[in-house]
C-alpha positions as CSV (number, residue, x, y, z in Angstrom):
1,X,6.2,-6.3,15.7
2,X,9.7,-7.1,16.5
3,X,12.9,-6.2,14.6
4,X,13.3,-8.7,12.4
5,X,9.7,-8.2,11.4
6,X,10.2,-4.4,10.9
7,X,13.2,-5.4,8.7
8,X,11.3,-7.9,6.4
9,X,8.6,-4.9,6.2
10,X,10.6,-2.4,5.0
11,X,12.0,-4.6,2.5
12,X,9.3,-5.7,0.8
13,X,8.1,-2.0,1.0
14,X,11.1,-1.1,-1.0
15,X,10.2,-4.0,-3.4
16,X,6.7,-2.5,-4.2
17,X,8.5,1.2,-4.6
18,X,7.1,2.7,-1.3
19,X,10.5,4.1,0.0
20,X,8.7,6.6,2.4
21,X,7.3,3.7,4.3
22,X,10.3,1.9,4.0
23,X,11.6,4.4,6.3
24,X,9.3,4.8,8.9
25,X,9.3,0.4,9.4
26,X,12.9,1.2,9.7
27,X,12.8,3.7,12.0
28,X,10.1,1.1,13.8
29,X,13.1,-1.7,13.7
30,X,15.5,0.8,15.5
31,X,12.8,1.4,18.1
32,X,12.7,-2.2,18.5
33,X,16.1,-3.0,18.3
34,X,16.7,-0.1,21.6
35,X,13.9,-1.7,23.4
36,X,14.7,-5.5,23.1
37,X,18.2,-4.0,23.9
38,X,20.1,-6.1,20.9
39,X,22.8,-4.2,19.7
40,X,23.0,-6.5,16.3
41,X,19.5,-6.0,15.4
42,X,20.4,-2.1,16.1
43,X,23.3,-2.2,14.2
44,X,21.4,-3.8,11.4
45,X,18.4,-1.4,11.4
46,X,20.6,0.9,11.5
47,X,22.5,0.4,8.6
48,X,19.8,-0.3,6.5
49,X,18.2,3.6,7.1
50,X,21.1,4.9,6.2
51,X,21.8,3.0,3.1
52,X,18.4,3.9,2.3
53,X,18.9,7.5,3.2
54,X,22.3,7.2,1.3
55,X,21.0,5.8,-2.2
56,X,18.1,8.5,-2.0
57,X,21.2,10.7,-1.6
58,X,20.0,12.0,1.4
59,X,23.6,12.3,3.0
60,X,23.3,14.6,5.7
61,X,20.4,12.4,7.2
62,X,22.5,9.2,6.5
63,X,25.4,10.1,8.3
64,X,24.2,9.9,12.3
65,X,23.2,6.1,11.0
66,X,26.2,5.4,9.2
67,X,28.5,6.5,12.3
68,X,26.8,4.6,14.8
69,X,27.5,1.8,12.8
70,X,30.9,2.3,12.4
71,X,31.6,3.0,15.9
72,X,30.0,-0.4,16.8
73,X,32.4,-3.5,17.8
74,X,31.4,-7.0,18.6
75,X,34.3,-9.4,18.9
76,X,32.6,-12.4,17.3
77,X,32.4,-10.1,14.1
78,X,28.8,-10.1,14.0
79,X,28.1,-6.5,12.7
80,X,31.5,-6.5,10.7
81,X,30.3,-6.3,7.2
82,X,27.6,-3.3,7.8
83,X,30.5,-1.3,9.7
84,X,33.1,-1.9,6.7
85,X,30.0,-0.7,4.2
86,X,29.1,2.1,6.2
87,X,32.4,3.0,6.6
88,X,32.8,3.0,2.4
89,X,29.5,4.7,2.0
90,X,30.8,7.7,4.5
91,X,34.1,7.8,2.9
92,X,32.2,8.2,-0.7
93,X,30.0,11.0,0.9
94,X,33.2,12.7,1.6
95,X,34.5,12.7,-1.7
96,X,37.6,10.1,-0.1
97,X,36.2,7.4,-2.9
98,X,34.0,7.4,-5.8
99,X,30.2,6.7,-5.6
């Protein structure tokens, strides 16, 4: 499978309530992201683990994803809207806004 297809697995695994294998395609979607060597596909795999992790309010194992997120910069703003909500979602794990 290829990242995009890892993505549309996990979501429809979250639609069905199976948030444990949710994970694990998402984790599969990262692994496929590195090896196809696209940093948005990354960037979105990314993103969604930790929001998953996140809403689960599994913090501490959000936070790696979240940051690599936010450090990520494309200049044709590609991967802007995951970075600006990661960047919330890390400020709201440190108490900087509401959740």
């Amino acid at each position: 499978m290829n990242t995009l297809e890892h993505l549309r697995r996990a979501r429809e695994l979250l639609g069905r309530g199976q948030p444990e294998l949710a994970e694990s395609a998402l984790s599969d979607a990262i692994d496929a992201a590195v090896a196809a060597e696209d940093l948005v596909l990354l960037t979105q795999a990314r993103f969604a683990l930790g929001e998953l992790l996140f809403q689960q309010g599994r913090d501490e194992e959000a936070i790696p994803f979240l940051q690599a997120v936010v450090r990520t910069e494309r200049a044709d703003g590609s991967v802007d809207a995951p970075v600006v909500a990661s960047a919330r979602m890390l400020r709201q794990i440190r108490g900087q806004e509401p959740r």
